[in-house]
C-alpha positions in Angstrom: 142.5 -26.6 52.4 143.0 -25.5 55.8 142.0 -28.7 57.4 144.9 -30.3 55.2 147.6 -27.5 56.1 146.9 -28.1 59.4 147.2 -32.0 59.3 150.5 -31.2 57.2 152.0 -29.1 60.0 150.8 -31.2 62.9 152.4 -34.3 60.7 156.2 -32.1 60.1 155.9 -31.1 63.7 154.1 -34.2 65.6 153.6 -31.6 67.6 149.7 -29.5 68.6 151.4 -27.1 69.8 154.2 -26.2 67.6 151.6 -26.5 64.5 149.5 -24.0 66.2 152.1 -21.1 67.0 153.2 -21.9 62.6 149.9 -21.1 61.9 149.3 -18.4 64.1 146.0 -20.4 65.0 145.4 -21.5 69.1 145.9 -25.4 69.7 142.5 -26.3 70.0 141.7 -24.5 66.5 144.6 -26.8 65.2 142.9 -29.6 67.2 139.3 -29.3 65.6 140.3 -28.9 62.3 142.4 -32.2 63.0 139.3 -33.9 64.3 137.3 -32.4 61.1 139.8 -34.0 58.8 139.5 -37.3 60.7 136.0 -37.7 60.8 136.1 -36.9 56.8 138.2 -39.6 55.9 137.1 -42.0 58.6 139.7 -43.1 60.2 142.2 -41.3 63.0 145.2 -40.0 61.5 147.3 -39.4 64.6 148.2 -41.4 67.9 147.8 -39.4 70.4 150.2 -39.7 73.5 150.6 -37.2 76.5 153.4 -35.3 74.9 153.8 -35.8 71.5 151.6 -37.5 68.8 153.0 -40.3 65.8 151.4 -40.6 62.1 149.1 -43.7 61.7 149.1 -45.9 59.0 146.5 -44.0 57.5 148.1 -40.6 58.2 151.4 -41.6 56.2 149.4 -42.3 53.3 147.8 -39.2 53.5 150.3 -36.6 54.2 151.9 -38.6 50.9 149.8 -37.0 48.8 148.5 -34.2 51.1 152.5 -32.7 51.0 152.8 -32.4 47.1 148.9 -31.5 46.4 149.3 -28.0 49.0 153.0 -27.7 46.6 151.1 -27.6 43.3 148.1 -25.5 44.9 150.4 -23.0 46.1 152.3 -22.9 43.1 149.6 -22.5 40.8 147.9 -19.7 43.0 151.3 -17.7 42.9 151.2 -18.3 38.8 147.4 -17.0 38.6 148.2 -14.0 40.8 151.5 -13.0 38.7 149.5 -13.5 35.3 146.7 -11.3 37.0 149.6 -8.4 37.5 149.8 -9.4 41.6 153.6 -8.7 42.4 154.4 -10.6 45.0 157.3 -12.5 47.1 157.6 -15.9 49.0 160.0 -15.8 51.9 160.7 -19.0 54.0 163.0 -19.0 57.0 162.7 -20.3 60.9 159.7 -18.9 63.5 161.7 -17.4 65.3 164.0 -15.2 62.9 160.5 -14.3 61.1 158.9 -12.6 64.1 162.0 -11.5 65.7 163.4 -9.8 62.9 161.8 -9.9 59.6 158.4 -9.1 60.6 159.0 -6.0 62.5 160.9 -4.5 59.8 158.5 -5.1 57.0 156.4 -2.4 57.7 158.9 -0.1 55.9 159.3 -2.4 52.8 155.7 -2.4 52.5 155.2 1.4 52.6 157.7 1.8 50.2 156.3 -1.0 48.1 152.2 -1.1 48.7 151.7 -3.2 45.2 154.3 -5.9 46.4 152.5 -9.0 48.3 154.4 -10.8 50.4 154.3 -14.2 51.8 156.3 -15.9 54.8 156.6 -19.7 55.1 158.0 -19.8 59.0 159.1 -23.6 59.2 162.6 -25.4 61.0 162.9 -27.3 58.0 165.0 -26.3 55.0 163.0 -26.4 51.7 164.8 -27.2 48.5 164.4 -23.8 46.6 165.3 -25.3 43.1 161.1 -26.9 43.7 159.6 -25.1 46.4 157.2 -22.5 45.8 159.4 -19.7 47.5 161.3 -16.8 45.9 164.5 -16.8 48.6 165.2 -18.5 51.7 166.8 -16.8 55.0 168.9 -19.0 56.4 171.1 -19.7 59.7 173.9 -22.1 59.4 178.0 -22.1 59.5 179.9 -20.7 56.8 180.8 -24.4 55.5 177.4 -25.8 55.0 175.9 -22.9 52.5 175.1 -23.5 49.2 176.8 -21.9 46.6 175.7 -18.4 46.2 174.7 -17.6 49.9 174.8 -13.3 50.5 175.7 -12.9 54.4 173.7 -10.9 56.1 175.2 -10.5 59.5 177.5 -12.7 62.1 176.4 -13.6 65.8 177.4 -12.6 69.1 175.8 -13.8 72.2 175.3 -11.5 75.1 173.7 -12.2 78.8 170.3 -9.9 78.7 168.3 -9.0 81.7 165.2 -6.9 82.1 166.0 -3.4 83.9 163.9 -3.8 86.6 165.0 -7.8 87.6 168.9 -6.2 87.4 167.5 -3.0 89.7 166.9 -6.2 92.6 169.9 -8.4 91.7 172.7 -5.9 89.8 175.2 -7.8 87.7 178.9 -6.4 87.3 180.7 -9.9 87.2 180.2 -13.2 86.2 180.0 -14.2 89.7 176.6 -12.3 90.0 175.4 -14.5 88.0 174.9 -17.0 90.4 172.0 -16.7 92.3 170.0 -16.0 89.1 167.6 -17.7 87.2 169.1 -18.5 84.1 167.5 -18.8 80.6 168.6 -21.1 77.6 167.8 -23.0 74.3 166.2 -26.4 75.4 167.9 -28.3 72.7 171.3 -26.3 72.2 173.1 -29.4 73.8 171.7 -31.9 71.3 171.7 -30.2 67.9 175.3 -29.6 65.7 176.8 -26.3 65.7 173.5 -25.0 68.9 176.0 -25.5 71.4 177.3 -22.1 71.0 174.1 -20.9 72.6 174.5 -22.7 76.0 175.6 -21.5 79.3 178.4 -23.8 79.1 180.0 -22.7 76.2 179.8 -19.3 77.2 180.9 -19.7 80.5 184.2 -22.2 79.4 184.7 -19.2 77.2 184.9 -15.9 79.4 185.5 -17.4 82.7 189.1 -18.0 84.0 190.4 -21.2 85.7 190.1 -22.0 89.4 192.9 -21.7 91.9 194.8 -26.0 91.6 193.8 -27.5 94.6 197.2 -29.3 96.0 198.4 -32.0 94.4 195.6 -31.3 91.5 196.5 -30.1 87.9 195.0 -26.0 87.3 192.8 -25.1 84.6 189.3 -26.6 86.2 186.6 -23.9 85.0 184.2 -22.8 87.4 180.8 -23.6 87.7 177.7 -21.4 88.9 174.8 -22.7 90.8 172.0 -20.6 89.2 168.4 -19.7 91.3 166.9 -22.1 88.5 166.8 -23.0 85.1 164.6 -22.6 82.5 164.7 -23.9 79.0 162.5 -23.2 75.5 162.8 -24.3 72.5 162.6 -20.8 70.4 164.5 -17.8 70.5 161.0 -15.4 70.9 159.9 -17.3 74.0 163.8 -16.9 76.1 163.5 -13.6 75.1 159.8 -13.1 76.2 160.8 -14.9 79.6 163.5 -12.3 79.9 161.5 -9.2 79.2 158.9 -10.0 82.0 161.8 -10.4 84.3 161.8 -14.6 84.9 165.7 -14.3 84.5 168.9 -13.7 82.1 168.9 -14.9 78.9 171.6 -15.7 76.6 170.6 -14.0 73.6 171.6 -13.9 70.1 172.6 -10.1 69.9 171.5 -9.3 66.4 167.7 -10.7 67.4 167.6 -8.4 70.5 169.4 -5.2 69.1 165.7 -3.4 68.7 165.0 -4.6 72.4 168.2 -3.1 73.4 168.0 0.0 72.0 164.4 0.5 73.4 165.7 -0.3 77.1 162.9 -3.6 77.1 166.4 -5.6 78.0 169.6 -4.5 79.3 172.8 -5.7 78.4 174.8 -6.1 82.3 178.1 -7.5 80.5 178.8 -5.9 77.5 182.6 -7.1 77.8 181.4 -10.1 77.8 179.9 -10.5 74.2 181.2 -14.2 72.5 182.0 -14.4 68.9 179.2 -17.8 66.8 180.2 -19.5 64.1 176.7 -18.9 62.8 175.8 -16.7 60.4 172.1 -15.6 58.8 172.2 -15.9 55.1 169.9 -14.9 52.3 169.6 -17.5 50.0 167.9 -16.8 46.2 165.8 -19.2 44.6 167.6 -19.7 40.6 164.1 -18.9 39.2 163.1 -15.6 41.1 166.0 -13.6 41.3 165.2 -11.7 37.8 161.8 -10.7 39.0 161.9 -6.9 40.0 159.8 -7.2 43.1 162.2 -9.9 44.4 164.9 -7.9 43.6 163.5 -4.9 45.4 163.0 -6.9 48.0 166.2 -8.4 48.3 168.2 -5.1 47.8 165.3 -3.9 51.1 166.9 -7.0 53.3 170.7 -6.0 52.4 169.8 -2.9 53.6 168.4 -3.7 56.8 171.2 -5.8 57.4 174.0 -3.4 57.2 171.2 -1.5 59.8 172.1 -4.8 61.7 175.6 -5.1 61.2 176.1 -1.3 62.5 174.3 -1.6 65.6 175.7 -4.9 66.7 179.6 -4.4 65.5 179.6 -7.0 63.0 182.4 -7.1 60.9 182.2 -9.4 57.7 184.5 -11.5 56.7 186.3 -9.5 53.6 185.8 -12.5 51.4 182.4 -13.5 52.1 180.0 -11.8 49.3 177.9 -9.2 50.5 176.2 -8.3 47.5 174.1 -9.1 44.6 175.6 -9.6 41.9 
């Protein structure tokens, strides 16, 4: 079984590395049990390239069946474990959300709960809860793509972030101080709908005021900034790593770095200079779980900490957004 979770993730991801941070497991771990699994069924399952890997012919056919067999496992392990009085809940959001936010936090649910289980499925892709094997989903998407049903959680501001001692050697008052900097953003935020928002760019066209018209040229040009460097990730815990060890200022998503803020690991140099995101974080509830009492307790646990969220980042919901279970 955990040569086939492996191939699945590596097969979702084409990706070593991404598979391996999923499963918490080092690459070459991932990498073995890939090699296992090939020399099993005889045949190579993946083409290996310098950057990336593709499916062979042989690997489509197995992740096929490989896909829906770790389903029905799962599912019918959860039904054994609720039939042998486990309580337990399935949560399935993004990496990034899960060990940025969730995980830290559940520390209190589970001291408050020590007979609840609890499972988290960290993957980019958006399961179908009506026939996954998850209780609720957490979710980050515009208001106008939810389904039906979605409980907001909290809104999104992005905020420059620095580590204290990296502002002590370069202090920024102004957007101008910017410059000179390294500067720290989402790899793919210029190629994915609605991830703009998290670019320099955007944030710059937003606060930063037109240049002086040069003669005979129309005014409204916006300025640009010729950073140290730039350096770009693809997940919201590694921009955030880079700018807690001082490798320059991130653009962060505000309700992911509040605990980081508050402990003094990042400082905020432009608090003025917070920008409103269309994105929101949603919980989601799966049609068949929501009358089970450990999901509930559980859901009625992550309304609570988002209020928690919603106070220390100045989030104010929209009035008719629901907010609550009904």
């Amino acid at each position: 079984m955990g040569h086939l979770r492996a191939f699945e993730a590596v097969a979702r991801h084409l990706n070593f590395r991404a598979a391996a941070e999923e499963l918490s497991l080092t690459q070459s771990a991932v990498s073995r049990q890939i090699q296992s699994l090939e020399d099993e069924v005889g045949a190579s399952l993946f083409l290996r390239h310098t950057r990336s890997v593709d499916l062979t012919s042989a690997g489509a056919m197995l992740l096929r069946s490989a896909a829906s067999a770790l389903e029905r496992v799962d599912g019918t392990v959860r039904q054994i474990r609720q039939s042998a009085g486990r309580k337990s809940v399935a949560i399935t959001t993004w990496a990034s959300f899960a060990s940025m936010w969730l995980i830290p936090r559940l520390e209190a649910f589970q001291r408050n709960h020590p007979d609840i289980d609890i499972r988290i499925d960290a993957t980019d892709v958006a399961v179908d809860l009506s026939t996954a094997d998850v209780d609720m989903a957490l979710r980050y998407a515009a208001p106008q793509t939810v389904a039906p049903g979605a409980i907001r959680l909290f809104g999104e501001k992005l905020t420059p972030v620095a580590s204290p001692w990296l502002l002590q050697s370069h202090p920024i008052h102004r957007i101008e101080d910017l410059a000179g900097c390294a500067l720290i953003e989402a790899g793919d935020a210029h190629r994915t709908r609605h991830l703009e928002w998290l670019s320099w760019q955007r944030w710059l066209e937003h606060f930063a005021g037109p240049e002086p018209a040069p003669r005979g040229r129309k005014a409204g040009a916006k300025p640009r900034l010729n950073p140290q460097r730039w350096l770009y990730f693809n997940y919201a815990q590694q921009i955030v790593q880079a700018a807690i060890i001082g490798q320059g200022v991130a653009l962060a998503r505000l309700p992911l770095v509040a605990e980081n803020l508050a402990s003094g690991a990042l400082v905020e140099p432009l608090p003025q200079a917070r920008m409103d995101s269309p994105l929101v974080y949603w919980l989601v509830m799966a049609p068949r779980s929501d009358h089970r009492p450990e999901v509930k307790a559980f859901a009625d646990w992550l309304l609570q900490q988002a209020a928690a969220t919603r106070e220390a980042i100045g989030d104010v919901p929209d009035p008719d957004t629901v907010d609550q279970i009904d």
